[in-house]
Structures are given as C-alpha cells and as structure tokens.
N, C-alpha and C positions, 0 to 999 in steps of 0.2 A: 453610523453603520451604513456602509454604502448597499445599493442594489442594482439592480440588471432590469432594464425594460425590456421586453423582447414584442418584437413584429410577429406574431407567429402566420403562417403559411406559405412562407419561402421554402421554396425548393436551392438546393445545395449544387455544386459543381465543382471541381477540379481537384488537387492533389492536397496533401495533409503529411505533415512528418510527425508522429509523435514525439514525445520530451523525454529526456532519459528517465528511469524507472526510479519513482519516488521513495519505495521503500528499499529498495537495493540502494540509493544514496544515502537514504539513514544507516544503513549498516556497512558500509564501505569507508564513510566519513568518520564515523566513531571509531573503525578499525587505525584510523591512522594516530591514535593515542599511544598504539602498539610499540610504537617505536620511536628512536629519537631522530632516524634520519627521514628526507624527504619524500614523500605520496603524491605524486602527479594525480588526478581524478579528471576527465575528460566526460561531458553531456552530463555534466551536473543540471539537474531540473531548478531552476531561480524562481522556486514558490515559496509559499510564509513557511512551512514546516520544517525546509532544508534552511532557509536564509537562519531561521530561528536557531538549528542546532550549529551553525557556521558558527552564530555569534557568540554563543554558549561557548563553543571550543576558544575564541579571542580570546573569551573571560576569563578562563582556564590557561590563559597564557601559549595554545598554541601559533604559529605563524604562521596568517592565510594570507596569500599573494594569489588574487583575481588575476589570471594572465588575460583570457578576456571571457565574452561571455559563455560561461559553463567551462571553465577552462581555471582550474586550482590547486597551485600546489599549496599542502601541508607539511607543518613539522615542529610534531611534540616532542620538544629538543629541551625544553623548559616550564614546564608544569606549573603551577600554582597551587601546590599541594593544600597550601592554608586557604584559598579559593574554594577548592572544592569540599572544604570543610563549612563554608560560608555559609549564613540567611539569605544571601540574595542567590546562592547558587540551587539551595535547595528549593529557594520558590521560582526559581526560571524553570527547572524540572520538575515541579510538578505541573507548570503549564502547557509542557510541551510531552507527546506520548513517546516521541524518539527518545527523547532525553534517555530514556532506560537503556540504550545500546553505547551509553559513556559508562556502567558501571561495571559491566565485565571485564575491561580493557584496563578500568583505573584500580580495582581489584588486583589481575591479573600484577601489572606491572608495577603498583604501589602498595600494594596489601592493605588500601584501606579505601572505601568510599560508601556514602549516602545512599539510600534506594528511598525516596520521597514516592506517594501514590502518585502515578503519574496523570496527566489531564487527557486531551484529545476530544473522541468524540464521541458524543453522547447517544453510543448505540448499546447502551446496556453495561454492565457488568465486566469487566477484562482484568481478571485476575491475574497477577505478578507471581505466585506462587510457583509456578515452574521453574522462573527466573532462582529465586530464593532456596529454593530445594536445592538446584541445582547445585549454586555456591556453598552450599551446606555440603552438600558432597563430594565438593573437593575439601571438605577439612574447615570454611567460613565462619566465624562467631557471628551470630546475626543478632543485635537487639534492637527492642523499638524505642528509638526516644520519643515520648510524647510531646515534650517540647517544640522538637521542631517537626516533628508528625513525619519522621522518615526512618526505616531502617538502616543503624550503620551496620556492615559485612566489616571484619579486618578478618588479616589471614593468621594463622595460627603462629605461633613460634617456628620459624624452619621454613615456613611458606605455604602453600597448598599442593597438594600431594593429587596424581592424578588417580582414574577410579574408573572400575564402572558405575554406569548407570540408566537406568529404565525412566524417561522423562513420562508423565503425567499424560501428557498432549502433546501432540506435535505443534509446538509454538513455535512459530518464524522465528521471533525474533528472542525467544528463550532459547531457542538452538543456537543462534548467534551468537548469545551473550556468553552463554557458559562455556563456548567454543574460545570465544576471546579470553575469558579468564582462564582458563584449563593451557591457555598456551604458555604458560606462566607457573603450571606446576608441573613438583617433579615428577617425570616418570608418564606413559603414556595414560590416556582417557578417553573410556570409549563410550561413546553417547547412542542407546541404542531408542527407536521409535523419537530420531530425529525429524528435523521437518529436511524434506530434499526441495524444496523450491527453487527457481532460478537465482532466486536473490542471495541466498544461502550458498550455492556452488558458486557464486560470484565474488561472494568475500573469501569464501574457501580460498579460491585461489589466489587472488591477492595477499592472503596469509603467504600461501606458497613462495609466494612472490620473496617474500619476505623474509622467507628460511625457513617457514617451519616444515614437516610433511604431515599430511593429513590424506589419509586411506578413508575410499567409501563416498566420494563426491559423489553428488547424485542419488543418494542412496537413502534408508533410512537407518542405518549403521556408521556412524562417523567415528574412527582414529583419530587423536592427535598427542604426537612426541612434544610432548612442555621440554622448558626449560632450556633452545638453544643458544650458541652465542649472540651477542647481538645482533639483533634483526636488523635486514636491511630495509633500505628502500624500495618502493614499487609504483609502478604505473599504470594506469587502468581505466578503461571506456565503461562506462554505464549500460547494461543495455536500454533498447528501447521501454517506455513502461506499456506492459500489457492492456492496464485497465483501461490506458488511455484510448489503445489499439479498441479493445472491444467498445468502449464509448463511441468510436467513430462508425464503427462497424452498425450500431444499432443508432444512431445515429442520421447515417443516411436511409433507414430502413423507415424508420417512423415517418421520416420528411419523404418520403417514399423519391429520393434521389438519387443519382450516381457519382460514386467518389474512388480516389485511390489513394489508399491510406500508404505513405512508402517508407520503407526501411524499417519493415518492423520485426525481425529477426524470428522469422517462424519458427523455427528450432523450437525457440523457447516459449511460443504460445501455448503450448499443452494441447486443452480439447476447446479451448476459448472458440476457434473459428467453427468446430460443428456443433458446439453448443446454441450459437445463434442459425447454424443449417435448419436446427430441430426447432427453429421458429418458424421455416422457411424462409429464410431469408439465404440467399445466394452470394457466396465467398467465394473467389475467384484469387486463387494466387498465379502470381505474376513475378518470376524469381524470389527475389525477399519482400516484392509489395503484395499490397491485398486491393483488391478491384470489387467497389459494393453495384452493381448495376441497382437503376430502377425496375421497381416490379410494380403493379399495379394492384396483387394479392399477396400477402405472404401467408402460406397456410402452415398450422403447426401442424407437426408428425401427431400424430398416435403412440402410445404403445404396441408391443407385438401384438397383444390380444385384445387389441381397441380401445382399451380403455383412458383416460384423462393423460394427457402427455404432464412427468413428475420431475421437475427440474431443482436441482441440489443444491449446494455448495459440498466439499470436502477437501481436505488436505490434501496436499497437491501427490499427486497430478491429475487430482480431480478438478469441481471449477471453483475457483476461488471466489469467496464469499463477499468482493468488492464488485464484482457484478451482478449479479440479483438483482439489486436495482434495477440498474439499467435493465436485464433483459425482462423485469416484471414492466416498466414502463412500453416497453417495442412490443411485448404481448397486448397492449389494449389494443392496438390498429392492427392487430395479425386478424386471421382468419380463424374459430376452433378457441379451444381454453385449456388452461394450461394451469397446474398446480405447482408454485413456487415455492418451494421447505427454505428459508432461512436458519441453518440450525444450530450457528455459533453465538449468533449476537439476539438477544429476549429483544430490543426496543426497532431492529431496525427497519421495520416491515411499517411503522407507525405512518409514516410519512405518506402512505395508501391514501388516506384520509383527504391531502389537498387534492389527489386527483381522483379521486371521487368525485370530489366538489367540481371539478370543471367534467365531468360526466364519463368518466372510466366506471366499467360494470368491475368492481372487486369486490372480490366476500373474502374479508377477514378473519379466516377459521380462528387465529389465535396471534399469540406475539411470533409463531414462528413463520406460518403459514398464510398463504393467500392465494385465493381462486380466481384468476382473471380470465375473463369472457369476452374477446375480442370483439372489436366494430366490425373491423377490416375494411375501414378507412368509406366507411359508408354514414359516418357519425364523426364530425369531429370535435375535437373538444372544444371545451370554453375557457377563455382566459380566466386568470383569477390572480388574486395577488396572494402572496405568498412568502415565508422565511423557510432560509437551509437549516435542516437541524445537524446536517452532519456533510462531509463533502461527498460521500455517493448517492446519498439522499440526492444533495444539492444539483448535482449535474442529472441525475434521472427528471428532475424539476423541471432543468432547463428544457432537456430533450421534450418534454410535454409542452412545453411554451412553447416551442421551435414553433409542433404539426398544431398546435391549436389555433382557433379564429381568435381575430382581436391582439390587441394588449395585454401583456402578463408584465407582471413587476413579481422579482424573487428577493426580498431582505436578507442579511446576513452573511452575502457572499462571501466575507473573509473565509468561510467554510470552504467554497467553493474554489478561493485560490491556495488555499494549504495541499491543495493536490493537482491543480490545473494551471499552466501559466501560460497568463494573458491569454485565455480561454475566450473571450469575448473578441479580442481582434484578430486572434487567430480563423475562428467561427467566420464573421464577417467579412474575410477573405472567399472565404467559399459561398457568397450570397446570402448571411444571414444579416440578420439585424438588431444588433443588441447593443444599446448603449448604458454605459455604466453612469451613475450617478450618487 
C-alpha cells in the first residue's frame, strides 16, 4: 500500500488544468456498449476507476485503441455475451462502483445482464434500488442468484416496453442507467424526478449523437424515443471535473496562496464557486479560468439573521456532496464557524477524527453533521500520519497536510488516485512537496 509524505507549509503558485470529469467518463464510456459503431472519447481522466472500467469493457470484448493520452476510440462491435455471464466478470463488478453503468446499456441492447452489489467507497450505505426499480419498469425479470451474489435483469418476451416513471431519488447514475436501457425499448419513456447533472446532459447528448432523441436535457423530466434504427457513431470531450476545480479552489485557500485554475468550463460549475465565496474565500473569474488570490483572512458569511453559516449538499444544481470534504477542511483556517449537513452518505463526515488529532476545533453533532470553529490561520495544525478511507476523505487529508507544520504521511492513497491523476506531481508543480512512496 503505497502513501504520500507531504512537507506541509508551502505556499503554492502558478496555473493548474483540471482532468476531465471522472464521473461523466464512467457514464460516457459505458454508453458506448450502446452501439456497434465507433465512440471517439477525448480528456479521458487516466485514474484507477476509469482505467479499471476500460479494462472491464476489453474483457467484455469491446475494442479500445489509446490514440494517446486521454484520447480513445471504442467499439462494441463484438460483445462477449458468455463473458458477461462469467465469475470473473461479476467479481470485477463488484469491485469496482462504475461497473453498474455497463448494466443498463447491456440490458438495453442484449436483454440480459448481472447487477453484482457494487464496491467503491466506504462512505456508508448506497443503495442500487433505483437502478433496479427502474429496470423493472420497463417490463425486467429481476432475480437474486445467491450463488454468485448478483441480480440477473433479462428482458421480457418482445423486449422492454417503454413507461412512465417517478424515480425514488435523483441518482446520477440510476438516471443514466435506466436512460441507457429505456433506449432500447419500445415506444417512448419518460423519467420524471430525474437527476439533471452536468454529467447526465453529457451523455444525454452523446445518445443524441447517436440517433436517439431525448427531450428535457437539463431538466428533471427526461423523454426518450426507444427503439431506433441502428445507432450511430459519436464523438465527444469530457468536461472538465468540477470536484477537481473546487479541490483547487480550497486548496489554495488553506495554503493561504494564489493560483489560476484554467479551463474549467464555468457554465457547468453550478454554485461550486459561491459556495467557497461563503467561506470567504475570493473566486475571480477570468473568461473560463478561475483566479484564487491570497488572503491573509478568510471570514465565513453569516446567515441573514446572524446566525451559524449552514452549508449542504443537494441534487444538483445544488452542491454536490463530493465537496463537503474539502470545504469542511478550508473551514478550519477560515475565520467564524460554519455547520456542515452531510446528508446523503451516514459514514462520510468520520474522517473529522484525523484532523482533530492534528488540532482542528470540530464537534461532531452526528454521522451527518459537523460544527467547525475556524483558527484563521492563527493556529496551525500538526502533522500526523494517517490512511484515506475514501477519495474525498483522501484529498481533504491532503489539503490538511499541505497548511500543517511538519511531516504528514497519508496510507492508502490508491483511494486518492481512483479520482485524482498524478495528484502529487501535478501539486508539486505549483510548490508543494509530496513524495510518494
């Protein structure tokens, strides 16, 4: 198990490009099972979670030609239908949490595939159930084999038939999935209290790409017409990934230095940049880059009526729940306190605990919630050593080791590269110092 030593009290400098958006390539790369001709994918992210689901698609017999780096065409021209029936296919899916955005697609288009419980990361509970309802509503036989501890879905005599239907929760990636398999039945299907994410209108349209039509991008009301002739081909950019954007953004903030985060396609950052305003921390857009100046204070807002500033997650285009982390860590060196509601994931607030230990003031109301009472950079922390339990955890970690005194070691990083690539020589470009070992 490798780890990350890090120098902490370097100050940062110069410019930063985020990696294309890691969970828009799980759902863009699965999409291309859709069809038998070719899927260009351009700013592919080359971390463990995408490489992982590349290789899965191999196993499954599609054809990946690396033209170069983040630069791949696909084409599920030739399936491995007796594959994806396999032991080894179904325990590569349950280690992997994307793996569940190959099951709509291979549903759709073959009327039969595995749903194993998927792995990932260990922030609690993440139920499938939407996923599976779904398929059910388009017409799915769903049983559990114990055997190999996976649900199979086949599609009924005649196909799957399209539908309404009212989803559970707006799951990203159950909006995805049942999108992809619904493209595939007859007749239209309309998905209402879908998830509208950027990652979502992103495959949307690469569907389009590909012949289907689908009404209501963006929205939480999605159309789509099943059943055309065959799909074509498509080609398609990544966008940039947000979490990374706001990683860097709180980033420079703790190290209390100035950076230019560029090309990060503001459109699509939601409320990401005044979410960290409401730390005080200062976002400066600059066309499509983001400019962090140093500040010497950052003070969080208030409420209208004074009282504790109450920072969320929600479904989009609220702020999404892979930053919390990070902005619960940029709140110990703010100025003011700040209450952060965690309200999707029970375990992922736990990780409070190591930065306690190197001397952040947190009160841990419960598994959701956590009260932090800023230094404002008049206290700074103490190194400590440490394992990632999870990759938002992991990188909020780092961020604490960056501004702390001393040496810090983080175990387990493989966490930390399932969503960051080359995180550590990228960093070290801009003045830090973290050697991997």
């Amino acid at each position: 198990m490798s780890s990350f030593v890090i120098e902490g009290g370097r100050k940062l400098s110069g410019e930063i490009t985020p990696q294309g958006a890691k969970n828009e390539a799980l759902q863009v790369i699965s999409a291309t099972i859709l069809t038998s001709e070719p899927v260009e994918i351009t700013n592919v992210p080359e971390i463990r979670d995408v490489k992982n689901l590349i290789s899965l698609l191999e196993k499954m017999g599609v054809k990946v030609t690396r033209v170069e780096k983040g630069h791949y065409i696909f084409r599920a021209d030739e399936i491995d239908l007796d594959y994806t029936q396999s032991d080894d296919f179904i325990k590569r899916c349950a280690a992997l949490r994307g793996s569940v955005l190959v099951v709509g697609p291979l549903l759709g288009r073959f009327g039969r595939a595995y749903f194993p419980k998927p792995g990932g990361d260990q922030i609690g509970r993440r139920k499938v159930d939407t996923h599976i309802q779904g398929f059910i509503n388009l017409g799915a036989n769903c049983t559990y084999e114990q055997a190999k501890g996976a649900y199979l879905l086949t599609s009924p005599e005649g196909g799957l038939k399209g539908c309404y239907m009212l989803l559970d929760e707006a799951s990203v990636t159950g909006t995805a999935n049942i999108l992809m398999a619904a493209s595939y039945a007859k007749g239209p299907t309309t998905i209402y209290n879908a998830a509208c994410e950027p990652y979502v209108q992103q495959t949307s349209r690469m569907m389009e790409q590909m012949g289907w039509r689908i009404n209501g991008i963006g929205s939480n009301l999605l159309t789509i017409d099943g059943r055309i002739g065959a799909p074509c081909g498509a080609t398609h950019r990544i966008l940039p990934d947000m979490i990374e954007v706001g990683s860097f953004i709180g980033m420079a903030a703790i190290t209390q230095s100035s950076i230019t985060i560029k090309n990060v396609s503001v459109e699509n950052l939601g409320i990401i940049p005044e979410s960290f305003r409401r730390l005080g921390i200062t976002v400066e857009q600059l066309g499509d880059d983001l400019y962090i100046p140093a500040k010497e204070h950052y003070t969080v807002d208030t409420a209208l009526d004074g009282s504790i500033m109450n920072i969320a997650d929600a479904p989009w285009p609220g702020l999404t729940p892979d930053l919390l982390s990070v902005l619960l860590v940029v709140a110990v060196q703010c100025q003011g306190s700040v209450l952060i509601h965690q309200k999707m994931f029970e375990s992922r607030l736990f990780f409070v605990d190591r930065l306690i230990d190197m001397g952040a003031q947190i009160i841990l109301c419960d598994p959701h919630r956590a009260v932090v009472i800023g230094h404002d950079h008049k206290f700074r922390l103490r190194s400590n050593r440490m394992s990632s339990p999870d990759i938002r955890a992991g990188i909020a970690l780092l961020l604490a080791a960056m501004s702390a005194t001393g040496t810090s070691v983080i175990g387990n990083i493989e966490q930390i590269d399932r969503g960051y690539e080359d995180i550590d020589l990228r960093l070290n470009q801009l003045g830090a110092n973290i050697q991997r070992r």
